[in-house]
GUGU-808441 format. One record per residue (C-alpha): residue number from 1; residue in three letters; y, z negated, x. Coordinates in Angstrom, 3 decimals, padded with zeros to 6 digits, always signed. Each point is the difference from the previous one (the first is absolute). Example, Ala and Ser with C-alpha at 12.3 -4.5 7.8 and 13.67 -1.06 7.14 Angstrom:
GUGU-808441
<1, Ala, <-004.500, -007.800, +012.300>>
<2, Ser, <+003.440, +000.660, +001.370>>
//
This chain:
GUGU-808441
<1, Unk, <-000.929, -016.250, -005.314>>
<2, Unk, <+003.632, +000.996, -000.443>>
<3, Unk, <+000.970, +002.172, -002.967>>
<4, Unk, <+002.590, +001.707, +002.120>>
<5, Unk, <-001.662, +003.688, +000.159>>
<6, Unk, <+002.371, +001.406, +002.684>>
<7, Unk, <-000.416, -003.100, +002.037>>
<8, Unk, <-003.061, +000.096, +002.169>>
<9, Unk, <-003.407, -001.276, -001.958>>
<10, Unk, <-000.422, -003.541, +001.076>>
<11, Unk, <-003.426, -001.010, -000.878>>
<12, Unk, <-002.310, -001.113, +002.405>>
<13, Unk, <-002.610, +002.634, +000.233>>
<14, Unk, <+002.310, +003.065, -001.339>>
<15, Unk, <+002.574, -000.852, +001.251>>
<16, Unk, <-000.096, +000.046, +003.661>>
<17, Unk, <-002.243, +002.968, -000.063>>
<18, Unk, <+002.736, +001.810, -001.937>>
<19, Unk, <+002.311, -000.578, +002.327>>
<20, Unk, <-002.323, +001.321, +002.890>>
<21, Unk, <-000.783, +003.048, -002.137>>
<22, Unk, <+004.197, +000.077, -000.575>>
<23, Unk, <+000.216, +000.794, +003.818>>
<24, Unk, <-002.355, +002.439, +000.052>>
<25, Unk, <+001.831, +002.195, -002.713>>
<26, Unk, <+003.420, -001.093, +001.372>>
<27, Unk, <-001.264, +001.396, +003.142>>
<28, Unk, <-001.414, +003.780, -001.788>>
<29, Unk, <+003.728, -000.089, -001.864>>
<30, Unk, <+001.563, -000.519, +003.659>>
<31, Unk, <-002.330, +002.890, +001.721>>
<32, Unk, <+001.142, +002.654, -003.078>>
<33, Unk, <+003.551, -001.314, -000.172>>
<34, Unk, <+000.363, +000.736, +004.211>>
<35, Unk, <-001.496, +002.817, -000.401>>
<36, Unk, <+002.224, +001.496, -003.344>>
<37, Unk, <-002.231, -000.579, -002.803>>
<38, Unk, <+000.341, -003.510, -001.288>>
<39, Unk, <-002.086, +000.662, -003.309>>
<40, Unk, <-001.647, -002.977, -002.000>>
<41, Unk, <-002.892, +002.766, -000.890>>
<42, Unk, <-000.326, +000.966, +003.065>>
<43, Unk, <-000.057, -003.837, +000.988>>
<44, Unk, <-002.335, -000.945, -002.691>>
<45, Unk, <-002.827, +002.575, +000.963>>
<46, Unk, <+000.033, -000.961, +003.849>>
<47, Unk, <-000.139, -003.311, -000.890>>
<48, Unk, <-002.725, +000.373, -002.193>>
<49, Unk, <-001.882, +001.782, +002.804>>
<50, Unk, <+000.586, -002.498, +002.394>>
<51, Unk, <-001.282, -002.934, -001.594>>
<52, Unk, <-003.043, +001.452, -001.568>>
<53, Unk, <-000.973, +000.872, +004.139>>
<54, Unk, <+000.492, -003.644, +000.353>>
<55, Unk, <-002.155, -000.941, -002.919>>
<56, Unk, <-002.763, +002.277, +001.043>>
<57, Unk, <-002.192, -001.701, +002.001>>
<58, Unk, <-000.413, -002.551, -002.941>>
<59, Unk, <-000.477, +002.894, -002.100>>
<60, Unk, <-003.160, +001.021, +002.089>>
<61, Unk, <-001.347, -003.730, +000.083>>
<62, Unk, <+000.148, +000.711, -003.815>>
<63, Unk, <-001.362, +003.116, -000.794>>
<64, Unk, <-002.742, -001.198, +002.915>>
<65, Unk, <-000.823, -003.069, -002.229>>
<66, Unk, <-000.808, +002.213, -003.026>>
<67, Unk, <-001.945, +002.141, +001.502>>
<68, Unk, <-001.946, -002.881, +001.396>>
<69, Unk, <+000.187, -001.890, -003.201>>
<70, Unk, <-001.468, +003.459, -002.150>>
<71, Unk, <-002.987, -000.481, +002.616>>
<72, Unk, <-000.817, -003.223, -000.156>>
<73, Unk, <+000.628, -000.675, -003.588>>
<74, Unk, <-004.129, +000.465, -001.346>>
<75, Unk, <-000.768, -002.415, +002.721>>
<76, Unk, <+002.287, -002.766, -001.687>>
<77, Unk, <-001.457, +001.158, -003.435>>
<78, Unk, <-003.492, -000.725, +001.307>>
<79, Unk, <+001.168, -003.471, +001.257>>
<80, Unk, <+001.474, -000.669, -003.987>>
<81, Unk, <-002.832, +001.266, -001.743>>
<82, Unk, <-002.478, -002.148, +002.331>>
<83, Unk, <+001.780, -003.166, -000.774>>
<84, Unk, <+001.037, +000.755, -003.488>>
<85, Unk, <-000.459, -002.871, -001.884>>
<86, Unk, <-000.475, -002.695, +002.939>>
<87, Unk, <+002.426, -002.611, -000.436>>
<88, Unk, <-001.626, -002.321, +002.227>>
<89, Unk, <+001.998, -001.134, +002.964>>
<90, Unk, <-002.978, +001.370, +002.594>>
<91, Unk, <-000.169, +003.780, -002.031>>
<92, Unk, <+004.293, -000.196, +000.344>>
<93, Unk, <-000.099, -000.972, +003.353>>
<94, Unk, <-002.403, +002.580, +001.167>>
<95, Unk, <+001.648, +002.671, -001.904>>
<96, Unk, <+003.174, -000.555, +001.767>>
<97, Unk, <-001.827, +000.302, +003.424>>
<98, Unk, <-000.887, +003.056, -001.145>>
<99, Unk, <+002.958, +001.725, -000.560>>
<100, Unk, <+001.493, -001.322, +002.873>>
<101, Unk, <-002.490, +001.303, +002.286>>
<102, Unk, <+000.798, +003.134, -002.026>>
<103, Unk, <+003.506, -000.385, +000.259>>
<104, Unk, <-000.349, -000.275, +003.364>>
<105, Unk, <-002.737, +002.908, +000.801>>
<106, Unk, <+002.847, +002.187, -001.344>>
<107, Unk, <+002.382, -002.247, +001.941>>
<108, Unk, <+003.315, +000.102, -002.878>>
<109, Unk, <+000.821, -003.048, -001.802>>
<110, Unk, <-000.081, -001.067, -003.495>>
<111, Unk, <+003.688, -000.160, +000.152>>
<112, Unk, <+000.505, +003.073, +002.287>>
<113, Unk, <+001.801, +002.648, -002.874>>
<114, Unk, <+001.847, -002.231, -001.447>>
<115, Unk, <+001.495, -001.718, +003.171>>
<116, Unk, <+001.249, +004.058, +000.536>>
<117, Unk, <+001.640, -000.385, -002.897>>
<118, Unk, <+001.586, -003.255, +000.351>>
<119, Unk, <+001.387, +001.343, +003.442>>
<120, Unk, <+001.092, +003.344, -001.463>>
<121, Unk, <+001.636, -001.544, -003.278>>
<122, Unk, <+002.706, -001.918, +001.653>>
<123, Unk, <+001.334, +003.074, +002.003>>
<124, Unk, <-000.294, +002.513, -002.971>>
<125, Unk, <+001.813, -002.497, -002.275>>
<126, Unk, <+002.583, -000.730, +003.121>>
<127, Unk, <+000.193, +004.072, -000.080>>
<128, Unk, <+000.831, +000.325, -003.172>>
<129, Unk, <+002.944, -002.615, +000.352>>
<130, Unk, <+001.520, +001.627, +003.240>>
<131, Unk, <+000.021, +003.820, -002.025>>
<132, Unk, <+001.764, -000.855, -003.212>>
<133, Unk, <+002.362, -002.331, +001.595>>
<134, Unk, <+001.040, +002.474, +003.144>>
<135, Unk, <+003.563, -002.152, +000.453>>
<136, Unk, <-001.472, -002.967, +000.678>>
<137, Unk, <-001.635, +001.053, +002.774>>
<138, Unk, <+001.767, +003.130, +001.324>>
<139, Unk, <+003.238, -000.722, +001.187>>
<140, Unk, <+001.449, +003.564, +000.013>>
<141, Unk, <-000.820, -000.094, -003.750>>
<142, Unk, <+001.882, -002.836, -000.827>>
<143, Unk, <+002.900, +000.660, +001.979>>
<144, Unk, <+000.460, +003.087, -002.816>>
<145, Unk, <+001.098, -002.522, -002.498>>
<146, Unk, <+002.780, -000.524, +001.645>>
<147, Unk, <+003.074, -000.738, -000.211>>
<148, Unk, <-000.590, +000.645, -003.292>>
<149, Unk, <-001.840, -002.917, -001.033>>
<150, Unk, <+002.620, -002.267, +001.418>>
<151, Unk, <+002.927, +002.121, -002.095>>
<152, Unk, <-002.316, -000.270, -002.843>>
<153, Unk, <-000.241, -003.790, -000.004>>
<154, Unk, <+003.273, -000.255, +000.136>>
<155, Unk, <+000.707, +001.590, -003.322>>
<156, Unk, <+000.642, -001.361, -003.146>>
<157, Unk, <-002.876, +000.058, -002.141>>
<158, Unk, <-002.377, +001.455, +002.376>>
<159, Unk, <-002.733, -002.705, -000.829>>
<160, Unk, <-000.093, +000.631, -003.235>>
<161, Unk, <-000.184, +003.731, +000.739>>
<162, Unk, <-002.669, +000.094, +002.114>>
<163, Unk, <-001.773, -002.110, -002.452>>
<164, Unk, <-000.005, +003.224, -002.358>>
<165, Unk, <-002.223, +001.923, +002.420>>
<166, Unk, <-003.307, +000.671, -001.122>>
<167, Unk, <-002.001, -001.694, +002.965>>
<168, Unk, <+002.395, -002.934, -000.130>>
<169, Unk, <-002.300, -002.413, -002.055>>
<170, Unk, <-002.649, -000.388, +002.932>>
<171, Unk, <+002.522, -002.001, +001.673>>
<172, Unk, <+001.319, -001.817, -002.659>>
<173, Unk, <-000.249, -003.344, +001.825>>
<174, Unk, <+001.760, +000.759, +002.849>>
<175, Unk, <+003.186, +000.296, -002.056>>
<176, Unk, <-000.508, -003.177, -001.551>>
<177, Unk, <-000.605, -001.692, +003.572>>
<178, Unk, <+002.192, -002.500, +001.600>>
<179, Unk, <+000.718, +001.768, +002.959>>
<180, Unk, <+001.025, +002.936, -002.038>>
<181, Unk, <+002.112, -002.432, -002.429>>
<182, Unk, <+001.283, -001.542, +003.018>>
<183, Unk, <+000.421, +003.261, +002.069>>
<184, Unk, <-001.983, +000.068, +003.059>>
<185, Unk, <+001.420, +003.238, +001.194>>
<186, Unk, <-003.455, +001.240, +001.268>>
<187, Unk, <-002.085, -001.048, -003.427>>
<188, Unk, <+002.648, +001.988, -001.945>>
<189, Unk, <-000.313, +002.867, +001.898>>
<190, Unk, <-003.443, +000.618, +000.650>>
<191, Unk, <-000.544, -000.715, -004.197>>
<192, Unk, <+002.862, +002.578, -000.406>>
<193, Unk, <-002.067, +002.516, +002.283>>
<194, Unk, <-003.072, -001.030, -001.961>>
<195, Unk, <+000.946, +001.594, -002.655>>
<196, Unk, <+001.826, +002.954, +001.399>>
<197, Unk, <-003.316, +000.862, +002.061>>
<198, Unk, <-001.607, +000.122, -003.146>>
<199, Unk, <+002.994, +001.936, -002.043>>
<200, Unk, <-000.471, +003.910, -001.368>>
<201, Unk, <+002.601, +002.662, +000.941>>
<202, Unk, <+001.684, -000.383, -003.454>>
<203, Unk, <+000.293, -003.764, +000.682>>
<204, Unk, <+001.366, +000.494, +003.526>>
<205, Unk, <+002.514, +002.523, -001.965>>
<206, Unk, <+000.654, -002.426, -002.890>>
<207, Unk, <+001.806, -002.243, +002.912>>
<208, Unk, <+002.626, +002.675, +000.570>>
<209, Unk, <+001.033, +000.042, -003.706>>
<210, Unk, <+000.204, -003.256, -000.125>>
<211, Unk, <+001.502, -001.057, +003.360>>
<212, Unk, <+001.954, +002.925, +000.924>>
<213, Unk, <+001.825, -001.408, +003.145>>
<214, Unk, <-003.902, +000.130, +001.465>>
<215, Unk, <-000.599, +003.407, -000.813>>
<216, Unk, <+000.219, +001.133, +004.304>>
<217, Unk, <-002.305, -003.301, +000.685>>
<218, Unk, <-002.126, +001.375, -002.865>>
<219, Unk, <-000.256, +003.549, +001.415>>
<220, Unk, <-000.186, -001.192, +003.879>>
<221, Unk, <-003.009, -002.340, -001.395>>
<222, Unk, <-002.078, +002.488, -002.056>>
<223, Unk, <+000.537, +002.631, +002.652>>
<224, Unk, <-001.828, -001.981, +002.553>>
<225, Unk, <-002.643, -000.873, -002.311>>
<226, Unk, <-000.762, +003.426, -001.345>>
<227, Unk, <+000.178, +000.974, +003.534>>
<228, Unk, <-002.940, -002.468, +000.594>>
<229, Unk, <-001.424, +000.357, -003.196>>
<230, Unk, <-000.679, +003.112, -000.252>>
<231, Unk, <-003.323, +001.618, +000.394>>
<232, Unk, <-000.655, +003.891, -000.799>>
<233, Unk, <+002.694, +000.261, -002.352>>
<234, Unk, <-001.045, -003.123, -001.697>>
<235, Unk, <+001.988, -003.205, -000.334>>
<236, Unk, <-002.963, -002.809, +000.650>>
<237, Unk, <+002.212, -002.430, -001.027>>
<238, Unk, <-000.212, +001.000, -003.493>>
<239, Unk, <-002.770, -000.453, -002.115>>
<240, Unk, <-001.706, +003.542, -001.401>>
<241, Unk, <+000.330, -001.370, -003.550>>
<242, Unk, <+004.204, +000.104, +000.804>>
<243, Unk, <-000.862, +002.818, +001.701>>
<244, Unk, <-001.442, +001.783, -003.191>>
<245, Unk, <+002.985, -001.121, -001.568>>
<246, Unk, <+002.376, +002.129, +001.753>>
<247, Unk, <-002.034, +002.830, +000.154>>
<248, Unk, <-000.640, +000.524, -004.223>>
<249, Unk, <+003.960, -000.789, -000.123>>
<250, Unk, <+000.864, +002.269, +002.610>>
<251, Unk, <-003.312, +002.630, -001.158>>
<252, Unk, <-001.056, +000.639, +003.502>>
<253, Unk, <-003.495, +000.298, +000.387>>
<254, Unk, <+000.090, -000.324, +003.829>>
<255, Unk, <+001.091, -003.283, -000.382>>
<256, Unk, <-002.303, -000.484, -002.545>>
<257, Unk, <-002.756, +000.701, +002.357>>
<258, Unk, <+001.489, -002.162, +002.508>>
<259, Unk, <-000.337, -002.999, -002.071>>
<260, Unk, <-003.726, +000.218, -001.019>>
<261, Unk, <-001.297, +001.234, +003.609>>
<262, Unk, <+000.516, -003.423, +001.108>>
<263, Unk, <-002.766, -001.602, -003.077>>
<264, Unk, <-002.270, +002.965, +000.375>>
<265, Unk, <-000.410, -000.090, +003.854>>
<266, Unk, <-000.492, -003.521, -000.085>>
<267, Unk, <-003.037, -000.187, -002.619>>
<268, Unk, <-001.288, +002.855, +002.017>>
<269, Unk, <-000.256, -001.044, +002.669>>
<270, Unk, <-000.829, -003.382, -000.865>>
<271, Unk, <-003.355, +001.621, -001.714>>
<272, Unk, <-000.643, +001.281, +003.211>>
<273, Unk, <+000.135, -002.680, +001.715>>
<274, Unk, <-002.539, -001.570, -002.688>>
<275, Unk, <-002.148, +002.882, +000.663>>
<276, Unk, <-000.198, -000.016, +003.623>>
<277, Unk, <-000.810, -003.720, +000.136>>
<278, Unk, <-003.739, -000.558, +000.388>>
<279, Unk, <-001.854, -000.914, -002.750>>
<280, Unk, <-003.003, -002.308, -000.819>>
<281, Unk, <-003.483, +001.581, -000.497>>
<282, Unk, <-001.412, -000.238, -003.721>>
<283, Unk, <-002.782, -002.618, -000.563>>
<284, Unk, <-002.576, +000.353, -002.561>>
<285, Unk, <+000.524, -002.126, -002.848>>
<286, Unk, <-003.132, -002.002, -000.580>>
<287, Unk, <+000.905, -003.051, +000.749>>
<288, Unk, <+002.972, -002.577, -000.820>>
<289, Unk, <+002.023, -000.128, +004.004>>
<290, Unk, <-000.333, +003.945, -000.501>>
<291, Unk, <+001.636, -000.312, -003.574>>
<292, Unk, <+002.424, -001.612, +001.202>>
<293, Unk, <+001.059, +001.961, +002.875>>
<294, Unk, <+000.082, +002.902, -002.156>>
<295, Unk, <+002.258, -001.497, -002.463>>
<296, Unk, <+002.634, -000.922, +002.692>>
<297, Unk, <-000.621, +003.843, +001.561>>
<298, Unk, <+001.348, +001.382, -003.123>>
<299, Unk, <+002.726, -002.613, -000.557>>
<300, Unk, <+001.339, +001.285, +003.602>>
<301, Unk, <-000.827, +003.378, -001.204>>
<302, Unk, <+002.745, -000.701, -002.874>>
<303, Unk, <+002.451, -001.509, +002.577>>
<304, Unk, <-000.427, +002.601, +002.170>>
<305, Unk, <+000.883, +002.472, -003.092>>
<306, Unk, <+002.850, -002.631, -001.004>>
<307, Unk, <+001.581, -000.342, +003.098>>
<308, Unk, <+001.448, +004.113, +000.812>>
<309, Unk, <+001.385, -000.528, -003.948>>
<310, Unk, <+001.985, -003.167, +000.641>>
<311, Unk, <+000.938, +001.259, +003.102>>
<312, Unk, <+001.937, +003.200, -001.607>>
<313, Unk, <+001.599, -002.784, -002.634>>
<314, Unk, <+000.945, -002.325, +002.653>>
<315, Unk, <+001.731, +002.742, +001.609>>
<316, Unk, <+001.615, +001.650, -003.085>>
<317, Unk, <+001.922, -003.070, -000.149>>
<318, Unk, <+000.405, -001.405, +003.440>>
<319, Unk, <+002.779, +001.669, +002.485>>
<320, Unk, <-001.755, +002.861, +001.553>>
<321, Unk, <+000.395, -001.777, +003.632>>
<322, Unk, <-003.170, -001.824, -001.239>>
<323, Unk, <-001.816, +002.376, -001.499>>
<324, Unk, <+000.244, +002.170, +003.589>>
<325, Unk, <-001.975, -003.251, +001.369>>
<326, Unk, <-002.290, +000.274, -002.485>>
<327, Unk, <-000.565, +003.596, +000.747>>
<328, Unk, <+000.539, -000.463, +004.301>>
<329, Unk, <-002.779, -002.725, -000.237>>
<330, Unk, <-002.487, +001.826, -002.400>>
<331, Unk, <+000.648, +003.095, +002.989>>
<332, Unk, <-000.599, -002.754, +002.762>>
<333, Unk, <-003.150, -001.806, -001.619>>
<334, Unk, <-001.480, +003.499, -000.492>>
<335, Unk, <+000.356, +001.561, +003.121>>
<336, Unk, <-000.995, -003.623, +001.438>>
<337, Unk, <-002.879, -000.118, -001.975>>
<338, Unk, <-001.476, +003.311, +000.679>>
<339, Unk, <+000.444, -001.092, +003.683>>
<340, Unk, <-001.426, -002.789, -000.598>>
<341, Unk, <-003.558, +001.443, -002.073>>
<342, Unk, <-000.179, +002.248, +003.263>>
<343, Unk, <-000.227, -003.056, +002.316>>
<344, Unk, <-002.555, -001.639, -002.804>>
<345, Unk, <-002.256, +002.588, -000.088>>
<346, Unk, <-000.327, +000.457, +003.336>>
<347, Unk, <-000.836, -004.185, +000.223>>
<348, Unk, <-003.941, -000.590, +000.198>>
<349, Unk, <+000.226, -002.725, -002.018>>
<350, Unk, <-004.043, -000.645, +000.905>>
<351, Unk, <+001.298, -000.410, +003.357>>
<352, Unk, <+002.767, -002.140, -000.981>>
<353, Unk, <-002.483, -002.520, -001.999>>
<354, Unk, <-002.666, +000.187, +003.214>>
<355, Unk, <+003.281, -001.021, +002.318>>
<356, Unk, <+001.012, -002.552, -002.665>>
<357, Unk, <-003.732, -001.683, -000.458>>
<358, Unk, <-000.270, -000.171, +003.650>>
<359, Unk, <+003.597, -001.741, +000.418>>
<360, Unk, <-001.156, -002.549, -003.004>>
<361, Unk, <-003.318, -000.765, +001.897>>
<362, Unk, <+002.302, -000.597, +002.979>>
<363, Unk, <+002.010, -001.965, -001.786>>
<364, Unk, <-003.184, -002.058, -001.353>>
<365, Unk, <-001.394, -000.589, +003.601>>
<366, Unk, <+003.519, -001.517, +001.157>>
<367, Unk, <-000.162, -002.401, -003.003>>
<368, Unk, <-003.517, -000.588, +000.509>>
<369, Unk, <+000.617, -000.675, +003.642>>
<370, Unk, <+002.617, -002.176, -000.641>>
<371, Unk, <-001.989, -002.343, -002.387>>
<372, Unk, <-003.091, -000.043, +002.385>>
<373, Unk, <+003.149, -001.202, +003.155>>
<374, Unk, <+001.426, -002.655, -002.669>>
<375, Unk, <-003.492, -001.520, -000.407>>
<376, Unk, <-001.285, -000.216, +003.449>>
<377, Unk, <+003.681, -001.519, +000.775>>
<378, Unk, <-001.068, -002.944, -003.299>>
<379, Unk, <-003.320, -000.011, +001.825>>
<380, Unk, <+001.336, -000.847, +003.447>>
<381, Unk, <+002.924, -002.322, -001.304>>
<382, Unk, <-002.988, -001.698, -001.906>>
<383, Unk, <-002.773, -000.452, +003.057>>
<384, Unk, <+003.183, -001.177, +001.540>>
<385, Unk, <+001.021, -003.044, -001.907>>
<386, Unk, <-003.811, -001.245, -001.048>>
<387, Unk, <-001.704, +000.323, +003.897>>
<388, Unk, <+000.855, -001.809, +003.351>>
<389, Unk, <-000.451, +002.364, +002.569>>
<390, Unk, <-002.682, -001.310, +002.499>>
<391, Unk, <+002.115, -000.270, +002.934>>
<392, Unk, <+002.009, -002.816, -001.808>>
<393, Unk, <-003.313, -001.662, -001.493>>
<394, Unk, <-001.033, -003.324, +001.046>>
<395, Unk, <-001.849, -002.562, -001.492>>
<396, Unk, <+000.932, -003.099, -002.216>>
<397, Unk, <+003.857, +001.390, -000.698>>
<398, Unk, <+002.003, -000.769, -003.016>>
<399, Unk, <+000.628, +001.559, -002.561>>
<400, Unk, <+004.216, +000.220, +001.077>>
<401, Unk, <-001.699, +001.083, +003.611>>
<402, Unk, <-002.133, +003.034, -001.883>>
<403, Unk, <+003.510, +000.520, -002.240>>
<404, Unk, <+002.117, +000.545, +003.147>>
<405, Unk, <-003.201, +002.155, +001.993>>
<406, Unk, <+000.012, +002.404, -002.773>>
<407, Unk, <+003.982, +000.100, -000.189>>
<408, Unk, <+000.205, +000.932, +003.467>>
<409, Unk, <-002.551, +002.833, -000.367>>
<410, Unk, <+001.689, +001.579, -003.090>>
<411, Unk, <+003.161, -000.180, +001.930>>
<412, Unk, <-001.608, +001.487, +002.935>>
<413, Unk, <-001.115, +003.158, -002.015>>
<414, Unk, <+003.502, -000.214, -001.489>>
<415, Unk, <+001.758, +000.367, +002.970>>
<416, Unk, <-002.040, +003.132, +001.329>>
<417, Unk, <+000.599, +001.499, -002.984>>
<418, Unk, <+002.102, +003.473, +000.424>>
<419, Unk, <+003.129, +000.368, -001.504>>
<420, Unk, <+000.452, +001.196, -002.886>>
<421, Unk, <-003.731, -000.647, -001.120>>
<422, Unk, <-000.937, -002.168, -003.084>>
<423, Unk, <-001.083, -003.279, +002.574>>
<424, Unk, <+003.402, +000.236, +001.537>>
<425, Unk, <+001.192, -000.122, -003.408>>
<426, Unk, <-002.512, -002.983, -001.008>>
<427, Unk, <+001.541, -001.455, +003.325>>
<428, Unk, <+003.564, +000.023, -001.072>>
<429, Unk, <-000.881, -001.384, -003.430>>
<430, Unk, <-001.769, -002.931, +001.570>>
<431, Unk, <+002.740, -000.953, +002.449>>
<432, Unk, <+002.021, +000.220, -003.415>>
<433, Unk, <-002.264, -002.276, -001.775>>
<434, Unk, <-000.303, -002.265, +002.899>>
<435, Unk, <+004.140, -000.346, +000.787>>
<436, Unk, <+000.424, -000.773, -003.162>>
<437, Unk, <-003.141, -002.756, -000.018>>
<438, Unk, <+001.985, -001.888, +002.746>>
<439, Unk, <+003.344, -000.252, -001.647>>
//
């Protein structure tokens, strides 16, 4: 994976799917910059939007599974506490049976929730990447580092300048990296824009004190990304903790609550979210499975209590372009999901596990079928090689004469055989086997 954060990820599952999810929110910017309003906010929350539309349907498979799953749950618990404490190979094997024909009654898979996840992980984590590095894949962003970038590399001392900057550390390596040492004109300025994407206003000020000569590059820069960065008043390129900053040294309480809506609003509406998701029936406690279940209920009663509190930290000290993700998605996911508890509850799920025991008895007949056509095939194929038919019967032959009557009648079944069938199959294997006796 390359350490190069402007540069586009290059792992193997992110990284491609970032850079489809890069086109889709250089595409949004495009739209609002054609149309006058090329905000990153703006960007953000359409983007947001868009992709959670795309991740619905998997979102529905889910929710569908746990409904399913809160239904069929006892019947698994019967199936443990009949074989609890069988170890024998027979009790195992028919307790897996079991389940699967249970499994399959309610027709989800073992694996079904957590293959949803595995599918949604990837793009959430390629989401994330795409969001707080915007330059690297919107164009119109990055070209609003320059020329300054260039003029900047070629001062004096601006290395070791930009080294100063607060968010510089993260990309510590790529300053010490031989194409930086050696000056690969790209490396050095996508590191250099690195940082600067990641630079507060005072920072992006701090480079007209010290470089004066820059100060219209400076201006011409910031302009553009205020321009894009700013969302109801609100720089989301800052981070609400800088953002508290200025307002206690300035004493404006606007600004003040400016910086904490973005925290708040995001551990509200992340709790609810956790509210609106559905949640699983309570068991009685008598026995041990139930136990159980119950202790990992309340531990993801505690998460769910966690999660609205880290989020509000998180976003205290992130720049507030990530914490209106945070708050866009919670929005999405909870409109989505009372959408989607609408189209549950109107799902009767007896009907669904009638449809899906019928389509597993189905399923059972083919396979059943199938064995029943494989052993009448062994039973022909057998009758075949061990009888002479009468026809080519006669009296006192050899045994190399009976050898050769019987080949010619397997081959004569052979050759009627249809294509595609298991004895024209058998047929091309034993002109195999034979060609190959010869040489």
């Amino acid at each position: 994976m390359s350490v190069i954060l402007l540069t586009q990820n290059s792992g193997k599952i992110i990284g491609p799917i970032a850079k489809l999810l890069g086109y889709i929110m250089e595409g949004i910017f495009l739209i609002l910059d054609k149309i006058g309003l090329p905000n990153i906010g703006l960007a953000i929350i359409l983007f947001t939007i868009v992709i959670y539309l795309i991740l619905m349907p998997l979102t529905i498979k889910q929710q569908k599974f746990s409904k399913l799953s809160a239904k069929m749950n006892p019947e698994l618990q019967a199936i443990q506490a009949k074989y609890k404490g069988k170890n024998d190979n027979e009790s195992m094997m028919a307790m897996q049976t079991e389940t699967k024909a249970v499994y399959a009654k309610y027709g989800v898979s073992p694996s079904g929730s957590c293959i949803q996840l595995l599918i949604q992980m990837p793009i959430l984590f390629a989401l994330y990447r795409v969001i707080y590095n915007m330059p690297a894949y919107v164009g119109k962003i990055k070209e609003a580092f320059f020329p300054l970038v260039d003029n900047l590399i070629a001062q004096k001392g601006s290395t070791e300048f930009i080294q100063t900057f607060s968010q510089a550390g993260m990309f510590s390596k790529q300053f010490s990296n031989e194409s930086f040492v050696s000056g690969v004109t790209s490396y050095v300025q996508n590191t250099f824009i690195d940082v600067l994407n990641k630079a507060s206003t005072a920072e992006w000020l701090s480079i007209s004190d010290k470089f004066p000569s820059l100060s219209a590059d400076v201006d011409h820069t910031l302009g553009l990304l205020n321009r894009y960065n700013n969302f109801l008043g609100l720089n989301i390129g800052n981070s609400p903790s800088y953002v508290m900053k200025e307002a206690i040294a300035s004493k404006s309480f606007l600004l003040m609550l400016a910086a904490i809506s973005i925290p708040v609003l995001s551990a509200v509406t992340q709790w609810i979210n956790v509210k609106l998701m559905p949640q699983q029936p309570q068991q009685d406690g008598k026995n041990s499975n139930n136990q159980q279940q119950d202790a990992m209920m309340q531990s993801m009663k505690t998460m769910n209590l966690m999660m609205p509190i880290m989020s509000a930290i998180f976003c205290y000290t992130l720049p507030a372009g990530m914490g209106l993700y945070w708050i866009a998605g919670s929005v999405v996911r909870s409109i989505q999901q009372i959408v989607i508890n609408k189209h549950i509850d109107k799902i009767d799920l007896d009907e669904v596990i009638k449809n899906n025991e019928e389509k597993a008895k189905k399923k059972m007949q083919k396979v059943n079928a199938r064995n029943e056509k494989m052993a009448a095939y062994a039973s022909m194929n057998t009758k075949n090689v061990s009888a002479i038919p009468k026809s080519q019967s006669k009296p006192g032959m050899t045994q190399e004469e009976k050898e050769e009557a019987i080949r010619k009648s397997t081959q004569y079944y052979n050759q009627n055989a249809k294509p595609g069938s298991m004895m024209s199959k058998a047929n091309m294997v034993r002109q195999y086997n034979e060609k190959n006796n010869k040489k």
